[in-house]
Residue, then its C-alpha position, 0 to 999 in steps of 0.5 A: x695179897x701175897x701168895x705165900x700168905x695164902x692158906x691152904x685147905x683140903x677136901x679129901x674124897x674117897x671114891x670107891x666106886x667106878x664112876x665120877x659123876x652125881x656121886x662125886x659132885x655131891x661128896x666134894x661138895x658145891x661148886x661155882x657155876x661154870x663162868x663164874x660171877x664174871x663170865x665172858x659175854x658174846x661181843x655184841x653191838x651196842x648203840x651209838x656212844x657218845x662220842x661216836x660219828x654216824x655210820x655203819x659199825x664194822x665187824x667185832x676183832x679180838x682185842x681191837x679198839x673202835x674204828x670211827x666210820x665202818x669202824x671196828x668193834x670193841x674186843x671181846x666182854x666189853x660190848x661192841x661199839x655204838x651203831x656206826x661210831x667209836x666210844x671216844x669217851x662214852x661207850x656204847x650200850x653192853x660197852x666200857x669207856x676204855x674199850x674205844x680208841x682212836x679218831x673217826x674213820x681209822x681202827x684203833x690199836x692192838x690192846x693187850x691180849x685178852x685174859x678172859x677164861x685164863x688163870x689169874x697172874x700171880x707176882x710170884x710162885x714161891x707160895x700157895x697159888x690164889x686158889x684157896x681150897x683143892x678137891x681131892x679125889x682118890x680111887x678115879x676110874x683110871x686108878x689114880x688121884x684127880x686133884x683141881x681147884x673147888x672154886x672150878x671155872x670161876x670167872x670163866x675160867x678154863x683150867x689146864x691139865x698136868x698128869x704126873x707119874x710118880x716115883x718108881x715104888x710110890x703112889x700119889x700119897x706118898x707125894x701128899x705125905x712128903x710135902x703137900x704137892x697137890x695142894x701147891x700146884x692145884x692152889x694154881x688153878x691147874x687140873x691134876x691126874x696122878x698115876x697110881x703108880x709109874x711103870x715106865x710105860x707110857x699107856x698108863x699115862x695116856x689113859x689118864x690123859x684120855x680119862x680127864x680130857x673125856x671129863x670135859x664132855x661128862x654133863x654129871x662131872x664136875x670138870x665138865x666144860x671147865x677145863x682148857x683140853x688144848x693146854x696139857x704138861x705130861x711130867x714125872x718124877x724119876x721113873x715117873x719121868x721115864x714114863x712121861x718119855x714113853x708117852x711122848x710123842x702125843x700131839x695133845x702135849x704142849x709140855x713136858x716136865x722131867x723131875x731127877x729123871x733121865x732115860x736109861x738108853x739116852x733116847x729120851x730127849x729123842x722122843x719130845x717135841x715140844x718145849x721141855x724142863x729137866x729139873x734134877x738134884x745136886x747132891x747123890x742124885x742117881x739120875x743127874x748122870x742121865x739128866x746130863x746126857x738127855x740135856x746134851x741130845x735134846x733137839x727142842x728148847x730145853x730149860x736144865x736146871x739143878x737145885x743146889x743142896x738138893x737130892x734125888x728125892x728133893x729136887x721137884x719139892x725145892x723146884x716147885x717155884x720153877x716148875x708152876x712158873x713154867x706151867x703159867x708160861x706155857x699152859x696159861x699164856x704168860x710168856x711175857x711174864x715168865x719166859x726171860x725167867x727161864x731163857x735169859x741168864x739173868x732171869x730168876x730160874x738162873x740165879x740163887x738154888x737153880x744151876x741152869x742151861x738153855x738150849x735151842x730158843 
């Protein structure tokens, strides 16, 4: 199915209250139990397949098939192989066909890195993500907006963290008024907090960060054990932008996006050290001056990209197709899908509307 045939629709929840808990379980209505229909199961030892030679099974290795005697077990959700053989053709109990490799006495090769708990892969990030319906909630205890997916940790899934500032003088609503933000990147399975607004400084960004990492531990909370607290984009739009420099550096941040936002002095770029994006507008952006500059001092790898026939106020909206495209590179262990899009000059993110540079791969 293609993603920009894909609907959206939204559950808006106002909470007055202080608290996120029973409260708001109960006003967003039901969610999928954590795990999903398709959970991931411990790896276990099955017994003997079929095709499997006597012996001793060997000890269970991520993502490596069957050995023969003292073999190594099944990768992780397809069972563990047969009591000392391999699954060359049948698999032992708990075990998939597939999930055995090699002749007897030797392990297997390397499968493909496992996706289990990690957000589905899409062809393509110009449309609405596979997560059909987002839950909105207003008036966190932070003071913000939390955005994530209804169908929160289907199959298993550990969903990653994006805060966002916003402009200097808007709120998050401002951003649901131009153009649906929210719902584009929470139909993508990401878990959202949204500053009420941007001051330039970075404290207001960490306690957002702390406020949804500590929603992960909340037994009453919907987010409990659902989301992947290791994977986190810190990004902005202009002054928003500049907030997200402030609270750099925070080791908890695996990303930063900077939308039509350069810093003031300069000294921006001075402050990341992880893989960052700068996104800025061609036409009558104030900020592409300043994006230039940041770019040129930048000592981490930089993607730099400016959107034709967009301004200062549609750049991230034009952009959105790079800016998810990065997040699934960076926050869901997609790089083999999406990096040569961004790094290599022929890749999709140099090409078209995007005006782009790289530096420090």
């Amino acid at each position: 199915m293609k993603n920009s045939a894909r609907s959206v629709m939204t559950v808006v929840v106002s909470l007055l209250g202080v608290g996120c808990g029973n409260d708001l379980a109960m006003m967003s209505g039901p969610l999928m139990p954590a795990g999903g229909a398709a959970g991931v199961p411990p790896v276990a030892l099955g017994t003997a397949g079929a095709g499997g030679a006597a012996g001793q099974a060997g000890a269970a290795v991520p993502n490596t098939g069957g050995g023969g005697a003292s073999g190594v077990g099944g990768m992780p959700g397809a069972g563990g192989g047969g009591a000392g053989g391999s699954a060359d053709e049948t698999a032992g109990t708990g075990g998939m066909p597939e999930a055995g490799s090699g002749g007897e006495g030797g392990a297997g090769g390397m499968d493909a890195p496992s996706t289990a708990g990690k957000l589905p892969r899409v062809d393509t990030t110009d449309g609405p993500g596979p997560f059909d319906e987002v839950v909105k909630v207003m008036n966190t205890p932070p003071g913000g907006w939390l955005i994530y997916p209804k169908d929160l940790g289907r199959d298993g899934i550990k969903h990653p963290l994006f805060v966002f500032g916003p402009g200097g003088g808007t709120t998050p609503q401002t951003y649901e008024s131009m153009g649906m933000h929210w719902d584009r990147y929470g139909s993508y399975g990401f878990v959202i907090y949204v500053l009420p607004r941007s001051t330039g400084n970075g404290a207001d960004m960490k306690a957002g960060l702390d406020w949804l990492i500590e929603q992960n531990d909340v037994m009453t909370s919907p987010l409990y054990q659902k989301l992947d607290v290791t994977k986190v984009c810190a990004a902005g739009h202009s002054q928003g932008s500049v907030t997200t420099f402030d609270f750099m550096p925070d080791d908890r941040v695996t990303t930063t996006i900077h939308i039509s936002g350069g810093s003031f002095d300069g000294m921006g770029s001075s402050k990341l050290s992880k893989p960052t994006m700068f996104l800025c507008g061609e036409g009558g952006d104030v900020a592409t001056p300043q994006c230039n500059v940041d770019f040129a001092n930048s000592k981490v790898p930089t993607f730099y990209t400016i959107i034709k026939g967009s301004t200062h106020l549609t750049s991230g909206r034009l952009g959105w197709e790079a800016v998810i495209a990065w997040m699934l590179w960076h926050l869901a262990d997609q790089e083999d899908q999406w990096k040569k899009e961004f790094v290599e000059t022929t890749g999709k993110f140099h090409m078209g509307i995007y005006q782009s540079q790289v530096k420090n791969w």
